[in-house]
C-alpha positions in Angstrom: 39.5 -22.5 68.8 37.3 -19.5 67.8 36.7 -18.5 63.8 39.3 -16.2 61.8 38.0 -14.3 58.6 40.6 -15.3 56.2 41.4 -12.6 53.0 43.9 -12.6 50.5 44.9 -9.0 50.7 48.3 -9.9 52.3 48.7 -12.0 49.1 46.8 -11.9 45.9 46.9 -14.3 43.0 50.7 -14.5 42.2 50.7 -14.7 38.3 51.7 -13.2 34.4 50.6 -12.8 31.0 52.6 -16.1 30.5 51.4 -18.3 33.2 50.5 -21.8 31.4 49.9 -23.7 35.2 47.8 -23.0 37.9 47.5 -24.4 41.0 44.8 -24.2 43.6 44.9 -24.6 47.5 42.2 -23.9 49.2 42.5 -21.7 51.7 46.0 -20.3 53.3 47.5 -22.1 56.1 48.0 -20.4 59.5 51.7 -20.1 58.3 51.3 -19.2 54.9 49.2 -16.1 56.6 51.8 -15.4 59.1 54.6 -15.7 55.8 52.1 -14.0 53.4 52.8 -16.0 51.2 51.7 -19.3 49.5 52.4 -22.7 51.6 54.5 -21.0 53.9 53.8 -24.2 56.7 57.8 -25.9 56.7 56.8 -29.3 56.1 54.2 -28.7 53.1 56.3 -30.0 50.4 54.7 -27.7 47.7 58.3 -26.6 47.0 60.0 -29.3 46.7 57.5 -31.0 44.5 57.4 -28.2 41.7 61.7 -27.8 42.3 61.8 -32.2 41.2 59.0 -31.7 38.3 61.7 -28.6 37.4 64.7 -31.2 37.5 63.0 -33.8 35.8 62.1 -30.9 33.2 58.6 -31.2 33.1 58.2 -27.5 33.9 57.8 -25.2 31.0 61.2 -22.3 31.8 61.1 -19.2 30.4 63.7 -19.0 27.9 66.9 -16.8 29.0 65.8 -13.5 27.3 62.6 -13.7 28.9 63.9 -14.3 32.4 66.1 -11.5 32.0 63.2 -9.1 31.1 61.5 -10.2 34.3 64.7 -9.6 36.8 64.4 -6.2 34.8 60.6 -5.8 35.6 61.2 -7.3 39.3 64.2 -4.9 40.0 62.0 -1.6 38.5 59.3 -3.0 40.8 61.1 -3.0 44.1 62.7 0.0 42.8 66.6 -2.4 44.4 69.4 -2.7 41.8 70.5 -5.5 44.4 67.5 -7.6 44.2 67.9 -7.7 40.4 71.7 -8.6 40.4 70.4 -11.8 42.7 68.0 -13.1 41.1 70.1 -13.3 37.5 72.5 -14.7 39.8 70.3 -17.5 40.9 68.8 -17.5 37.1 72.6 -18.3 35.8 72.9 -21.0 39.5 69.8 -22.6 38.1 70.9 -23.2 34.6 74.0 -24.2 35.5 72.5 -26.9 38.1 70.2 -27.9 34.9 72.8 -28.6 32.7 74.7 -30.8 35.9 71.6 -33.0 36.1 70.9 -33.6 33.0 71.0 -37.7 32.5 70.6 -38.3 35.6 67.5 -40.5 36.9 64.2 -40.0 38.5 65.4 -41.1 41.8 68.8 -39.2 41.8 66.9 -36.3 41.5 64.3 -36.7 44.1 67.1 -37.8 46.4 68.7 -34.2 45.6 65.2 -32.6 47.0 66.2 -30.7 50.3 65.0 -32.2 53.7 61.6 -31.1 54.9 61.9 -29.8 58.5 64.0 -26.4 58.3 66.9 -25.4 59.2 67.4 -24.9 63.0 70.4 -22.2 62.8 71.7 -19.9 60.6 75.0 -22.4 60.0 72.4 -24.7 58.8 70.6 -22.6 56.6 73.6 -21.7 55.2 74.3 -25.2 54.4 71.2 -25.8 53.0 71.3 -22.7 50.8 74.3 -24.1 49.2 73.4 -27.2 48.9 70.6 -26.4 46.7 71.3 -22.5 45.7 68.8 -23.0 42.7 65.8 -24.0 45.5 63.7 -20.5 46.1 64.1 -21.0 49.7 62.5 -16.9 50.3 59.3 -15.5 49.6 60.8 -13.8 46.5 62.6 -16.7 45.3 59.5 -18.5 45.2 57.7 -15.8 43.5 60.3 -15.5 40.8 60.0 -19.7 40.7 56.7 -19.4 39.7 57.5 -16.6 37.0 60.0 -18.2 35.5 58.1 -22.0 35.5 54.8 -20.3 34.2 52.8 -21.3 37.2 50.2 -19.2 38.7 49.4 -19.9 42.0 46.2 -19.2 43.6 43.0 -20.7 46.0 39.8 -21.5 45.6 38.5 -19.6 48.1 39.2 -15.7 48.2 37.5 -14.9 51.4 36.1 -17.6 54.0 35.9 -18.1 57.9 38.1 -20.9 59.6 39.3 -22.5 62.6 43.4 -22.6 62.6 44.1 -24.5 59.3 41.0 -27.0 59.2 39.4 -27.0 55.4 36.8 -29.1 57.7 35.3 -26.0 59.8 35.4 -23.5 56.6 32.3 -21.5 56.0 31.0 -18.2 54.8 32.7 -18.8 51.0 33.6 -16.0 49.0 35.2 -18.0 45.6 38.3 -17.1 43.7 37.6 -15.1 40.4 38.9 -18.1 38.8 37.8 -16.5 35.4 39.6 -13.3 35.6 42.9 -15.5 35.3 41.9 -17.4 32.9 41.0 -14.0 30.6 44.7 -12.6 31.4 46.8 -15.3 30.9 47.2 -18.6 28.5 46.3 -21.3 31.0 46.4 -24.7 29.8 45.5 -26.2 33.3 44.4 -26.6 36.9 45.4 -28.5 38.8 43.4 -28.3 42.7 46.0 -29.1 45.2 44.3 -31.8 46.8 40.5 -32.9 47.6 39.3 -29.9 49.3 40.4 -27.6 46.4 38.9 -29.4 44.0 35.8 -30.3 46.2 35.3 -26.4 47.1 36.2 -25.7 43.1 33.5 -28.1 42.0 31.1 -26.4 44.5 31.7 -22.9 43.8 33.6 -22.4 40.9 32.2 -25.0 38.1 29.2 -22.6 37.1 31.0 -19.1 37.2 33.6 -21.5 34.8 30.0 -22.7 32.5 29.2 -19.1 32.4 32.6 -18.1 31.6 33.1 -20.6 28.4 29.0 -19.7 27.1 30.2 -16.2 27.0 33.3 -17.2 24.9 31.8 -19.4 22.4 34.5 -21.3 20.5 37.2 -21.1 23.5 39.1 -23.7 24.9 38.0 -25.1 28.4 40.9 -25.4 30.6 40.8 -28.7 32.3 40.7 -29.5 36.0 43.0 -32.0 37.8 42.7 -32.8 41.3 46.5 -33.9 42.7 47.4 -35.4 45.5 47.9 -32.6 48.7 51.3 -31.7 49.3 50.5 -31.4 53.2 52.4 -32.6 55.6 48.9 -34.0 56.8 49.1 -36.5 53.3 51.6 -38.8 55.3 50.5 -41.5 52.9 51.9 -40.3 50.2 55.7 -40.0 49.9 57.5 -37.2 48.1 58.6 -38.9 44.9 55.1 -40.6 44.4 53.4 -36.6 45.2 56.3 -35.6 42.3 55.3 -38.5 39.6 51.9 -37.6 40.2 51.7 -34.2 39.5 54.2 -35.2 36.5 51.4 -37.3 35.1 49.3 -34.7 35.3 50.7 -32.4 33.5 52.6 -34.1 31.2 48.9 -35.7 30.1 47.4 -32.3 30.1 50.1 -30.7 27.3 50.1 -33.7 25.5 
């Protein structure tokens, strides 16, 4: 397999003055390229992990004033009345699927997580999509996720070359400018979506970070988490111990 230069100009860093989260990958998938879009491969369960820590409410939600002001925002942006009108639909679907689970347990709602291969017709995808109408199934749906949860997703490398999807063949780094988030919004932490995020973080990005904090004397240094990969390729770990671990991370990080 021959060497691909891999960008982010299909997909920058998706994030707002509010994010509080962010996650790192490392690099985009062959899918998520295809997709442009973050963990776009259909058996990455990136989703479903940050849809249980949303059940289990661990996620910090935007209040319901605030979401409104971003369907607002989101409908002026795409300049479509329609898309607006959906998502407070799926706001007032998702609030409503809240209050439904509330007292239920840890493994009720992990059970509730949708299945991880796709759907294979559009009878099933239906199903699916009202099964679990508050899961952002579509690229925008997981953008306005994100918005909503205060998460900012990103990698920690902006520019590289690689074989297919193999972290183990990257070369020619080009690191995220990890500090220009960190100036725009209120992050409280990173967590590097498995080791090679936080192995290429620690190797690029810990002294642009040192050099960030010594020209901010006084500021608070955002710590780093590495968490266990959401890729299909982390067989070993199953999706409700992937969920409690990312749960344990942040809920020690805000303590």
């Amino acid at each position: 397999m021959e060497y691909s230069h891999v960008t982010h100009e299909d997909f920058g860093p998706e994030y707002d003055e509010k994010s509080r989260i962010l996650i790192l990958g490392s690099v985009p998938s062959v899918k998520s390229r295809e997709l442009a879009f973050y963990y776009g491969h259909p058996q990455n369960r990136f989703w479903r992990v940050l849809y249980l820590l949303k059940k289990r409410g661990c996620l910090e939600t935007q209040t319901s004033s605030e979401q409104g002001k971003e369907t607002e925002q989101r409908a002026e942006d795409t300049g479509n009345e329609d898309t607006g009108k959906k998502v407070k639909a799926g706001v007032k679907m998702a609030e409503g699927a809240r209050e439904r689970d509330k007292g239920a347990g840890k493994k009720a709602e992990v059970a509730t997580a949708p299945p991880v291969s796709w759907a294979r017709s559009a009878d099933q995808e239906a199903s699916l999509r009202e099964t679990f109408p508050d899961f952002p199934w579509s690229r925008e749906e997981k953008r306005h996720f994100l918005h909503i949860n205060r998460i900012a997703a990103w990698d920690t490398i902006s520019e590289c070359d690689i074989k297919g999807s193999s972290d183990a063949s990257i070369k020619n780094v080009i690191p995220s400018d990890i500090p220009m988030l960190l100036a725009a919004c209120p992050i409280r932490v990173i967590l590097c979506n498995g080791a090679s995020s936080y192995r290429y973080f620690q190797k690029y990005l810990t002294s642009l970070l040192d050099d960030f904090y010594r020209e901010r004397p006084g500021s608070r240094r955002v710590p780093v988490r590495q968490v266990p990969s959401t890729s299909p390729a982390n067989a070993a770990w199953s999706l409700e111990d992937l969920t409690g671990a990312w749960e344990q991370a942040i809920v020690e990080s805000f303590r």
